[in-house]
N, C-alpha and C positions, 0 to 999 in steps of 0.2 A: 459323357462320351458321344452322343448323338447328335452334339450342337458338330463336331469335327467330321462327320459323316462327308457332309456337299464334299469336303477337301479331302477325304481317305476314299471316297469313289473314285476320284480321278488318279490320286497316287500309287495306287494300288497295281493297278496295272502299269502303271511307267515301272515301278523299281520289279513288278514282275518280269516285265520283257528286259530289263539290264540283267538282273540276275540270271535268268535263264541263259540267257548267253554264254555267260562264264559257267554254268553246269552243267551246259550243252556239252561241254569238251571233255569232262568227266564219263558222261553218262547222257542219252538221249531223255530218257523216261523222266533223269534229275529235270531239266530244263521244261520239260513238258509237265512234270505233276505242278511245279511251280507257278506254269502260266494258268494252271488248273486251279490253283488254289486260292490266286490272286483277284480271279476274274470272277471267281464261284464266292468269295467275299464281297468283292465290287456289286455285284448282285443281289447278294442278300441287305447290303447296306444301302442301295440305290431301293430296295423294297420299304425298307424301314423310314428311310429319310420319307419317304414319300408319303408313309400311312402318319410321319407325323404334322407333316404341311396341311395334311386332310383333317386330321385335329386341331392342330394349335396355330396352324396359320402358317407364312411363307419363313425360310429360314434363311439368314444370311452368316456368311463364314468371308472376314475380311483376315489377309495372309498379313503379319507383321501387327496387326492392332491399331494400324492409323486409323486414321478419319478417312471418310471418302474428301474428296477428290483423287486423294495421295493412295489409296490402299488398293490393292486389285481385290475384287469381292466376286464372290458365288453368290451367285442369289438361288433359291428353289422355289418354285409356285406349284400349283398342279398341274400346270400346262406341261412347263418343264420336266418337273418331278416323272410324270410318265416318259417322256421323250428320253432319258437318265434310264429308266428303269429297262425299257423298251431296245437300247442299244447294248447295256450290261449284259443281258440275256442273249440278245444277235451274239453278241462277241463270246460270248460264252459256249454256246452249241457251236461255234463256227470253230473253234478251237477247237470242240471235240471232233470236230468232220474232218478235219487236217488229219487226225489217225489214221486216216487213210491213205494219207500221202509215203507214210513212214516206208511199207515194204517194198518204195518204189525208187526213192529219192535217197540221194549221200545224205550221213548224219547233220553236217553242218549247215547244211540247204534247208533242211527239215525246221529245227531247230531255230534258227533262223526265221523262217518261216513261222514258226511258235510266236516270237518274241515281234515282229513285226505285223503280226494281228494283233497282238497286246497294244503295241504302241498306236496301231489306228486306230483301233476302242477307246484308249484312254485321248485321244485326240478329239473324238465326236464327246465325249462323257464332257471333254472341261469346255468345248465348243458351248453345248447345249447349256453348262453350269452356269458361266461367266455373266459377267452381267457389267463387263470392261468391250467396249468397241475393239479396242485394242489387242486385249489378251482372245477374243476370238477370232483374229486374224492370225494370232499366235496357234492357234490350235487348230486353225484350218489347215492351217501349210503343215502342221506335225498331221493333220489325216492324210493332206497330198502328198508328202512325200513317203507314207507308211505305204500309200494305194499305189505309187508310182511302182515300189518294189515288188508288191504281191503281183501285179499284173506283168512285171517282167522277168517273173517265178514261170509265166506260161512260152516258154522256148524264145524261139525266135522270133514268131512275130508277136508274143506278147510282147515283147523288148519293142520292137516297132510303136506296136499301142500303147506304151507305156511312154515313150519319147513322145509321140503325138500328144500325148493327154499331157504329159509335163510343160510341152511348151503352150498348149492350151491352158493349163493349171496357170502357167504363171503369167501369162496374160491377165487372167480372171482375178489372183491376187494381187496384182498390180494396181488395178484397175479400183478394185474394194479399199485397199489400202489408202489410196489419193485420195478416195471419199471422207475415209475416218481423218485423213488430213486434213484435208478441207474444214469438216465439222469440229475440228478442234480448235481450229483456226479460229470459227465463229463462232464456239462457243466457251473455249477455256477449260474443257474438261473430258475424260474419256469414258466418261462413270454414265451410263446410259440411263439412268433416272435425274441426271443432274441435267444430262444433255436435253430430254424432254422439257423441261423447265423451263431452260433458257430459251431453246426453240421455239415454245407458247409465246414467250413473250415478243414475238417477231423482230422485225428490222432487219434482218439479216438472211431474207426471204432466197435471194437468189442464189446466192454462195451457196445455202443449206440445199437447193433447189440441184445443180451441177453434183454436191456430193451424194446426195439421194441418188440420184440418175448412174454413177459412175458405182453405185453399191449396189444398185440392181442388175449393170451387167453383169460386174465381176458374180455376184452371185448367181446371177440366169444361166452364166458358161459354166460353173460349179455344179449347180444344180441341171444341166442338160435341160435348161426350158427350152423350148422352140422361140425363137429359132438359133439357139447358143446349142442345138446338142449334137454337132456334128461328131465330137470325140466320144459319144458313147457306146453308139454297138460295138467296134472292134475292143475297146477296154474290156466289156464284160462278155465275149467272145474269146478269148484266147487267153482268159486264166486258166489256171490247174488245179488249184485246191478249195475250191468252195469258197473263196475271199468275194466271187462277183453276188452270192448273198450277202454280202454287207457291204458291196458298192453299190450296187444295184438296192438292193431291201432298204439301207441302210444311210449309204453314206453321201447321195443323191440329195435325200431330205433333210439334211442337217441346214445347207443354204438355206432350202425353202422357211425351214422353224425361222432361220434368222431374217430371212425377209419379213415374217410374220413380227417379229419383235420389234425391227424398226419400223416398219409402217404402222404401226398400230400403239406403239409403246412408247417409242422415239418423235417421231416426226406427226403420231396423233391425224386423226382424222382431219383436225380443223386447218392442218398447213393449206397453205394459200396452192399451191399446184396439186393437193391429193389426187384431187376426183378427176382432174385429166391426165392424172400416171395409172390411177386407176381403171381408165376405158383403153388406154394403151395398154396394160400388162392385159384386157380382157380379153380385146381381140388377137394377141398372141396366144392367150389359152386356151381361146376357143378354136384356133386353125389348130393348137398343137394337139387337141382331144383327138382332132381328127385325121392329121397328119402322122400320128404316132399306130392309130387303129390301122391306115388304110395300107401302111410300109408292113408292117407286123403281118396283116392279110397273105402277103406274097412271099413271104421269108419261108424255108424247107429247114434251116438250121437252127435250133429250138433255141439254145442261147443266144440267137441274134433277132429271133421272135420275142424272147423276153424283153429282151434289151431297146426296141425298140417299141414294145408294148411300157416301155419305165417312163417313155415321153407323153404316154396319154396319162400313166398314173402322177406327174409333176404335176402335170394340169388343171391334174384332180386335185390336190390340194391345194395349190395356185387360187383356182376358184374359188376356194370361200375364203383368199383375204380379198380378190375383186370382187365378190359381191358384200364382205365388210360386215354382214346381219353375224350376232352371236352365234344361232342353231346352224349357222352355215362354216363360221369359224369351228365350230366345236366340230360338227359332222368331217371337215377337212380336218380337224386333230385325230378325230377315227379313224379317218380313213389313211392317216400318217401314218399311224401306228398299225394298224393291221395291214396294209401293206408291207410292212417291213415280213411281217413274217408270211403272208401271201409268195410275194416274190421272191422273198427266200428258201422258203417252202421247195418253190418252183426249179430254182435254179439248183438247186440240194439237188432234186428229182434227175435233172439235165445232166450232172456231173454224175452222180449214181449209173444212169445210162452207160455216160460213156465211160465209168468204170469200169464197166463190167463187158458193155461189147465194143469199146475205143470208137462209136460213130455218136452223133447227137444226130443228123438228119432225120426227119422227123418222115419221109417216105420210107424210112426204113423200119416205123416203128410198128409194122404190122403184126398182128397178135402178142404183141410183147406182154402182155399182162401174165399169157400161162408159165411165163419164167420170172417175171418180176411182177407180181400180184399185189401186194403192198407196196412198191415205186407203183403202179400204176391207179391204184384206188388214192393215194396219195395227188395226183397229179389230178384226177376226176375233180377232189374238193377245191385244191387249190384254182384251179380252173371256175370253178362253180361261185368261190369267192369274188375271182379279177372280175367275172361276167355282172355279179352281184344280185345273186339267187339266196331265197332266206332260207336257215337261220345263219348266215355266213357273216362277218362283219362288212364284207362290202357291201352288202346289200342296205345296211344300214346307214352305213357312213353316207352314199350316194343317197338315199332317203334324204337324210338330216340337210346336204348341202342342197338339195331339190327345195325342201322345204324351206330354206333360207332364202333361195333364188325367188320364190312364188312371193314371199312375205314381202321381199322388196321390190318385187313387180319387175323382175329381170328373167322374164319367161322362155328367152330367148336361149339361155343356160342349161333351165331344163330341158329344152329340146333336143341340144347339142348333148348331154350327158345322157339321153336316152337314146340317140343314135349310137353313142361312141360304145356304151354298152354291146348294142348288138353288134356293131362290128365286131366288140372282145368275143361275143358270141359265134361269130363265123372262124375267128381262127381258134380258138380255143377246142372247139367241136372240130373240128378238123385234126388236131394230137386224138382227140377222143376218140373220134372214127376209125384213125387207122391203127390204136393201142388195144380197141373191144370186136370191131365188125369189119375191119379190114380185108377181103377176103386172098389179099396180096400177103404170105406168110410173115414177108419180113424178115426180122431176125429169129424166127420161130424155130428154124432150122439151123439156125448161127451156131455154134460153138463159144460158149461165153468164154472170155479169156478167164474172166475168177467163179469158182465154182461157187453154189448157194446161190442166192438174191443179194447180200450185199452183206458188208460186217456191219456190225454193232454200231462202230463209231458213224455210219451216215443213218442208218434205221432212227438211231434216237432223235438226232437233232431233225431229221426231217417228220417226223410224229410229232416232235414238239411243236413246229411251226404249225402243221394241221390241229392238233389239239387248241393252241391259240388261238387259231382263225374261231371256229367256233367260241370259244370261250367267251371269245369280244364278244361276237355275237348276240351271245345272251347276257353281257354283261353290259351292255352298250346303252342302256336308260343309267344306272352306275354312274360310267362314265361320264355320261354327258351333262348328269347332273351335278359330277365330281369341278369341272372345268366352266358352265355356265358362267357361275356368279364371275370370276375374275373378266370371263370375254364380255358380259356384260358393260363393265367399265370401259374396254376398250375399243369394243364396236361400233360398227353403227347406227 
């Protein structure tokens, strides 16, 4: 049964989010325990696949039984495996935080809404799986048009942000797509171990050189690198249900994984243009470390503070495929993964807010902690992570990529990531200041629109995200040693 896992992760949530639909019209709760059930499996099997790849080695799942060229295939390693496991779980809690949405919104909106989180989770799962050029451009445009719909769930001007990002979206797909045409053109195959192969063998330097180039846009507008992330503060600004954790946490980094895959797995360190695409993507990551801190600095609207604080965290992983050293890859796989649930954490915390007293402005957040004490001790860690204070996972992941930066005599990196640190330091103490020592009341005196601190369905998922952050933390030698041996091979 376990060899069918790579292929029942991603299925699982597609025929959840169909069915739901049609049981949404029955009953709300039918259509919701379904997406609950489907993603809470997807989860447990994206655990399992993964603790078997750490034993028995990488698994692959080819659909129909052909041969590669001809078969679309899953592949799972432990790079991936985690990246699988790590999005199963976002979309999972994220589903539970939409419960909130229910006492607010028409049943069919809701509901909806259920089954179009399903469909972007199972779109980043078969993204992350695939090990087809091809079939991952298939599953990027099923995430962008899942994320077009969540972000035009938030009124009217999410509808704006959502038209904005879609025609940005399809630029970026465009753009990736020509590339995988290209490279099929000169290589004959769409099977990314095959494509490697041919690629070594040279001759076909330039062509391969245009579609690289045309894969890294489209991916850098995907992925909001600088300077491609003009469409991302207002997307993750004018959602409504919790989805901008898993745009933002979440659905950001799926490009970047797959930058990581072709430059390092595809096109190999030894292509003839590496190393000068490589000092170009560095100095775009090094003004975006810094261009992401210094905008974020000045923003009063917490969700557009996060959202521009997600361009210094691209960055962040960015970095260790430009600096290419394994402990720098690895510590940028850390710091993938635990930012997802950092910043999701975070924006959980931001939508909580404005649940309860309808503002997110962050001058308004004075003494809020004696009504919301857990959102706010919440917000302290996740904060204490972004900044990368130990025993948090950022504090590690930014270790590991320091350490990879010094190994390969690119000191220049660490500098810049010990700056961009402190900046996260100024804005982040600034939520802090006016949620603990504020002496400006705030909303202390507000009238919250919902009584208590918050329900059940945001408490849990946003505990979970704090719970993880630490967890990495200390599981982070684990980790690192989990994913080594393979980036060994592929580094530099």
């Amino acid at each position: 049964m376990i060899q069918h896992y790579p292929a029942l992760v991603v299925i699982l949530p597609l025929c959840g989010a169909a069915l739901s639909l049609a049981l949404t019209k029955i009953h709300l709760h039918l259509g919701r325990n379904v997406i609950f059930l489907s993603m809470a499996l997807s989860f447990y099997m994206s655990i399992m696949q993964l603790r078997n790849v750490v034993i028995n080695g990488p698994m692959e799942y080819r659909f129909g039984g052909y041969a590669i060229p001809y078969s679309i295939e899953f592949r799972i390693d432990t790079v991936n495996g985690l990246v699988v496991a790590m999005v199963a779980l976002m979309g999972l809690i994220t589903a539970f935080y939409c419960i909130s949405g229910e006492i607010r919104s028409e049943k069919l909106k809701v509901g909806g809404a259920y089954a179009v989180v399903a469909l972007f989770v199972a779109g980043m799962l078969g993204n992350a799986s695939s090990a087809d050029a091809f079939n991952m451009y298939v599953f990027l445009e099923i995430t962008a048009l899942a994320a077009y719909c969540l972000i035009a769930l938030g009124g009217n001007r999410g509808m704006v942000a959502a038209f904005r990002y879609m025609l940005v979206g399809t630029i970026a797909g465009t753009f990736y797509l020509l590339g995988v045409g290209i490279l099929y053109s000169a290589t004959g195959t769409l099977n990314m171990q095959d494509m490697s192969i041919i690629i070594q063998q040279g001759g076909k330097d330039e062509a391969v050189l245009v579609a690289l180039c045309l894969m890294i846009a489209g991916l850098g507008i995907k992925s909001a690198l600088f300077p491609f992330h003009g469409w991302q503060p207002s997307a993750h600004t004018h959602e409504e249900r919790g989805s901008a954790a898993l745009i933002a946490g979440v659905m950001v980094k799926i490009p970047v994984y797959m930058l990581f895959r072709f430059v390092y797995c595809v096109f190999g360190t030894n292509f003839k243009y590496m190393q000068q695409i490589l000092i170009v993507l560095g100095i775009f990551v090094g003004i975006g470390m810094m261009y992401g801190s210094i905008r974020a600095i000045g923003q009063t609207n917490m969700k557009k503070l996060l959202a521009y604080s997600s361009i210094t965290q691209t960055s962040y992983f960015m970095l260790g495929i430009v600096i290419g050293s394994p402990v720098a890859l690895a510590g940028s796989l850390l710091h993938f993964i635990g930012d997802a649930f950092i910043k999701g954490g975070l924006f959980y915390c931001a939508g909580a807010i404005k649940y309860k007293f309808g503002t997110v402005n962050i001058d308004n957040f004075g003494r809020i902690y004696k009504k919301m004490p857990v959102t706010s001790a919440l917000i302290v860690a996740g904060a204490l992570s972004m900044i990368g204070i130990p025993p948090t996972v950022g504090f590690f992941s930014k270790w590991y990529i320091a350490m990879g930066a010094i190994q390969t005599g690119k000191y220049i990196f660490v500098i810049l990531l010990i700056i961009s640190s402190l900046l996260n330091a100024i804005y982040f103490f600034k939520i802090i200041e006016k949620i603990f020592m504020s002496k400006d009341k705030g909303l202390e005196d507000v009238r919250p629109v919902k009584k208590g601190e918050l329900p059940w369905s945001m408490l849990v998922p946003m505990s979970v995200c704090i719970v993880v952050i630490f967890l990495l933390g200390f599981l982070n030698v684990k980790i690192i040693n989990m994913v080594l041996p393979l980036l060994k091979g592929v580094g530099m």
